[in-house]
N, C-alpha and C positions, 0 to 999 in steps of 0.2 A: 565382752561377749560378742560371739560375731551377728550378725543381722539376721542370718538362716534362723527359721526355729522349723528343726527337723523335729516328724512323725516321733511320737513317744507313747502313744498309747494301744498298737497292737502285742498282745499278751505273747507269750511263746506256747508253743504246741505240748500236749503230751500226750503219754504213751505209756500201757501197762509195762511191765518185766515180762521177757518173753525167753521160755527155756528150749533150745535148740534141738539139746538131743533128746529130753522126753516128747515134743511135738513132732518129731522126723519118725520116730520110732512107733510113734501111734498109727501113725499113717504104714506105716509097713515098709521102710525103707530101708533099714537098719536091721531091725528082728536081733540078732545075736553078736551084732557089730558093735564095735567102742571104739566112736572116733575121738578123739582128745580134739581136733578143730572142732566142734560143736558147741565141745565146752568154753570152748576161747571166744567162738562168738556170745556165747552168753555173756560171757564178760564183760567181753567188749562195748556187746549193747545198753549192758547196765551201769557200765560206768559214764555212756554216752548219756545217758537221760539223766544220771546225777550231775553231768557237765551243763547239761542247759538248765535245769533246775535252778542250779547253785551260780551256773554264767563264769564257770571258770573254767579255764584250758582248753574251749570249747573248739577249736579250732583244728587241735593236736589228737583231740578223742575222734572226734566228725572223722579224720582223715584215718585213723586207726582202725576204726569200725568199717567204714567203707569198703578199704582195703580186702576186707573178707568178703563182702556183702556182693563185692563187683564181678563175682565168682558165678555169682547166683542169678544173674542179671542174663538178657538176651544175647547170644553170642560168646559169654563168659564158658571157663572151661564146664561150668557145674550149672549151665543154664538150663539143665532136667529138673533142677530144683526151685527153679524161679517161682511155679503155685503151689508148692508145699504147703507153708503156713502162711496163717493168716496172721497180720500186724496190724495193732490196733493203732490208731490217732485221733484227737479231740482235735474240735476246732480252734483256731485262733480267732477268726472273728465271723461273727454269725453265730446261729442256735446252738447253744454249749452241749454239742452232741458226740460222741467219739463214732467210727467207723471203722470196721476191718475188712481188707480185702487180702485175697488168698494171691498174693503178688507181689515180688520182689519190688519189681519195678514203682510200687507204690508204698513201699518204705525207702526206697530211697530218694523218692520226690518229697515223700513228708520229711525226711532227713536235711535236704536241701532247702526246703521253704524254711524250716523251723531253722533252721543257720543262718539265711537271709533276713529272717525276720530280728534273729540275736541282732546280727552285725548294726541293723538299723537301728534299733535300740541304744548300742555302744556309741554309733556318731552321733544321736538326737545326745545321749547325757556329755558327753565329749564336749560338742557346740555348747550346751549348755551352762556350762562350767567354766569354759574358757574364758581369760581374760585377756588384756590387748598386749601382752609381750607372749602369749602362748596362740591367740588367736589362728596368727598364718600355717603353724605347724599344726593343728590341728583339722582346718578346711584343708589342706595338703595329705593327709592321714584319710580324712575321712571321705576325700574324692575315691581315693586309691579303692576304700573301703565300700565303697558303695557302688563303684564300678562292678567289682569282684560279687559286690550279692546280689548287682541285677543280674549276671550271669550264671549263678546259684540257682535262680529263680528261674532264668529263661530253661537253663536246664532240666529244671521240675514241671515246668510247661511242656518241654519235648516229651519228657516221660509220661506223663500223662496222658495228652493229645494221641500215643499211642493207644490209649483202650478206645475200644470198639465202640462203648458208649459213658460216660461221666455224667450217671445220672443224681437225682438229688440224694439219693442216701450217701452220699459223698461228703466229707465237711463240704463248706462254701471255699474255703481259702485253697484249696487244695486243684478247685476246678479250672482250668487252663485260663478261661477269660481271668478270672481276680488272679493266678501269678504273672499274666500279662501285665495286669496294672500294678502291681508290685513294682515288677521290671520295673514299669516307667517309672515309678514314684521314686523309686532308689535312683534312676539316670536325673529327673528332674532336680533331685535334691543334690545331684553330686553338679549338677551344671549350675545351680545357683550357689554352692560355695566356690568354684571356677571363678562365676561372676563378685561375689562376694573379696575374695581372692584380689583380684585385678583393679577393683576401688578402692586397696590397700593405698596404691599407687597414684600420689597428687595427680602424674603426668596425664594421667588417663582419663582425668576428668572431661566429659565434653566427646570424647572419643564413640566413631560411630560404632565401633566395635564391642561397648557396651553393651548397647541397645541390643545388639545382633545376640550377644551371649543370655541377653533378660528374656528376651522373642525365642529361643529354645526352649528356656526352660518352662519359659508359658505353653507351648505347644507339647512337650511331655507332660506336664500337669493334665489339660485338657485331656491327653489319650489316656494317662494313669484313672481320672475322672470316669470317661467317658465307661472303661473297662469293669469299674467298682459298678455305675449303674446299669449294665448290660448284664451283669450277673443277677440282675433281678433277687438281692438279697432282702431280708427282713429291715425293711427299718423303723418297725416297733425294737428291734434289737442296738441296745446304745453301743453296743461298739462298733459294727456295720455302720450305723447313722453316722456318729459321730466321724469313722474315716471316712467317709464321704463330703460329708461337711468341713471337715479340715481339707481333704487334698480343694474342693469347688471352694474357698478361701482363697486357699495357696495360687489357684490359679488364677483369680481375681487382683491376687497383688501382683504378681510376675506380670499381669496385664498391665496395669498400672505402671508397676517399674519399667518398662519396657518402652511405655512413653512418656514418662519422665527423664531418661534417660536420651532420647530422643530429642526431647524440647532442649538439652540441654547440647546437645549436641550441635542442632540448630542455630541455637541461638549464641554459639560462642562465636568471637570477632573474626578467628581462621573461616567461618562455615556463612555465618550472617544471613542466613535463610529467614525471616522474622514471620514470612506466613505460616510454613511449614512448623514452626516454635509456637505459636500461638495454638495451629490447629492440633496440634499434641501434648499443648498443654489442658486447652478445651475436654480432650477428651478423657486424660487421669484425671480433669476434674468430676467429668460426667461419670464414670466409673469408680470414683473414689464414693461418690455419693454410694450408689447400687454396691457397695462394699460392705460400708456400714448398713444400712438399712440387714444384709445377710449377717455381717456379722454381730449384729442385736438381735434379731432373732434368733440363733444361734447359741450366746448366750442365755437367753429366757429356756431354750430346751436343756443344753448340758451344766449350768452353771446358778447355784441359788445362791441366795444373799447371805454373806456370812462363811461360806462354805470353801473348806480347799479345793484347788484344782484336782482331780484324780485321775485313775485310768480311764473313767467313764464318761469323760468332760477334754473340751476344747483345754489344751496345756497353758500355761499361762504367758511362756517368752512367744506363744502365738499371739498372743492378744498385743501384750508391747510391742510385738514385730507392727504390727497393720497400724496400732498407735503413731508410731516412727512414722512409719509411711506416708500416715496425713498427716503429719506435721511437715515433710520433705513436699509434698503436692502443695500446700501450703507456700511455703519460699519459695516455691519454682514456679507458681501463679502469681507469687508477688514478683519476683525477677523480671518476667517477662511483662508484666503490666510496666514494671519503671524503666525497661529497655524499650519497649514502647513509644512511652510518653519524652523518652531523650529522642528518638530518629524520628518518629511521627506514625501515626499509623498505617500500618500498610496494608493494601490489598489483599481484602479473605480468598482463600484457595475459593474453587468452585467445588471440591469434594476433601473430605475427610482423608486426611495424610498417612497414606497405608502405613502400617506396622511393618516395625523393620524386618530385614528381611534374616532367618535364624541362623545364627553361625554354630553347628555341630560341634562338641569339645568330649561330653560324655557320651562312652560307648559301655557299652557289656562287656568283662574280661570272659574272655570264652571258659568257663570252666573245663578240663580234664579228670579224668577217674581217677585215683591212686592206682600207682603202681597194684597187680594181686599180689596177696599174701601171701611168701614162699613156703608157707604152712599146705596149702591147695597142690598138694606134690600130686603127680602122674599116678602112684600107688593111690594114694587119696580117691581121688575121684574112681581109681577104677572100684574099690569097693563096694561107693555109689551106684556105682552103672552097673554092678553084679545083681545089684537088688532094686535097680529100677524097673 
């Protein structure tokens, strides 16, 4: 199994059945008109929600559905229809409330987060599953995959950030800050299988370029963090709380790894630095400590005795990830105390040996619209605009 233990506990979104042409016709657009696209959106849409539902083909419906939907959007041929109806969405995480707004543009940001949120799910049980002849094709798969939903998401942030105001009758996940931290949480999580990835390789051991790629991913975690607590969610609510508590974890070990990583680089024969190793190792000791102490408390909130892990609780390959980790802080405080005591001891820095410096790997794949549906013909819409 690889050493990541990706995000598993944000649920997927839903969303009632929504029928095209009796809503369009209520509103007075239609009146005596029979379009046959209307009924194809209905379709479309309904088979899209039985696709996240059930988590299958979700990819090939999302981009079918779209296809008509991008019609309807700003700038689309059929953009007179974009506040037609309204479309309903529940939260994924925060107060299990659904909300409808009368706006294209916000079904297809909830379309987009709720695909983002699929995708994560796929590479948290992927990582999870894999074992060490499957391991590299899968952090390989799941970079690829995670790139592409922070761009999903940054996309669902653009949409949004367009309304005039996002205010709380909004779900929470939907609001521009929380798929800001999405974004990052899916870039953080695709830069530490990168890193993950690259320790495949004995060569690399000791290499500063480790470091550089663990100091990324710490630095996305912090803004994915920083993003979940700036949205001022509930957290009497366990699944808010608890992704907070997981990502302010995650970025507590990427800290740690980051200069462990560091000491090690230090302190190899090529580099022989033994102050700078010493001072980085001191300090994933000092923070391994402020680790645990977070992650016992933590436990005591999501996790009772006897009890499986759930949706509603810290995952378990999180727990044995941080386990690992103090066991690795562990050897690499023993290492450097016996490389030590062979050269003699040397000279303390006069200050704490800055964290390396981040070397960028994970980006956002820019999402694009699908192609419109050749359904959305020139006749088409003029019927529309006879009765708009």
């Amino acid at each position: 199994m690889s050493e990541v233990a990706c995000l598993s506990t944000v649920p997927m979104k839903m969303s009632s059945e929504l029928d095209f042409s009796r809503k369009i016709v209520q509103f007075g657009k239609l009146k005596k008109w029979d379009v046959g696209i209307l009924d194809k959106m209905t379709k479309k849409r309904n088979t899209l929600l039985k696709a996240f539902a059930e988590k299958q083909q979700v990819d090939k419906t999302v981009e079918e559905y779209l296809a008509y939907l991008v019609a309807m959007t700003e700038g689309g041929r059929a953009g007179f229809l974009r506040k037609v109806l309204y479309y309903y969405w529940s939260t994924a995480v925060g107060k299990r409330t659904s909300h409808a707004a009368a706006d294209a543009h916000y079904e297809m940001a909830s379309v987009l987060s709720n695909w983002g949120i699929y995708e994560m799910g796929e590479v948290a049980q992927s990582v999870h599953l894999s074992n060490r002849s499957s391991a590299e094709r899968v952090e390989k798969d799941g970079y690829k995959t995670l790139c592409a939903a922070a761009g999903r998401f940054e996309k669902s942030r653009e949409l949004m950030a367009s309304f005039p105001t996002v205010d709380d009758a909004f779900p929470l996940d939907i609001k521009p800050v929380m798929l800001s931290g999405f974004r990052d949480l899916c870039l953080a999580q695709a830069q530490e299988l990168s890193l993950s990835k690259a320790l495949r390789n004995p060569d690399n051991r000791g290499r500063e370029l480790l470091s550089k790629l663990a100091s990324r991913s710490y630095e996305l975690y912090t803004a994915a963090l920083k993003s979940f607590q700036d949205s001022k969610g509930p957290l009497e609510e366990p699944l808010y709380a608890s992704l907070v508590a997981w990502t302010s974890i995650k970025k507590l070990s990427l800290h740690i790894r980051t200069f462990l990583l560091m000491t090690a680089h230090y302190s190899s024969a090529k580099v022989n630095k033994m102050p700078e190793a010493v001072s980085a190792a001191k300090q994933a000791e000092d923070l391994m400590a402020k680790l645990n102490a977070e992650l016992s408390l933590h436990k005591k909130q999501y996790v009772t005795p006897g009890c499986r892990f759930n949706s509603n609780r810290l995952d378990k390959p999180l727990i044995v990830s941080i386990e690992l980790l103090g066991q690795e802080c562990q050897r690499m405080s023993y290492k450097v105390k016996r490389d030590i005591d062979i050269i003699g001891r040397p000279k303390p820095l006069e200050s704490h040996v800055p964290l390396a410096d981040p070397q960028e790997l994970a980006r956002p794949t820019p999402y694009s619209y699908p192609e419109m549906s050749l359904d959305w013909t020139p006749n088409v819409i003029q019927i529309f605009e006879l009765k708009e």
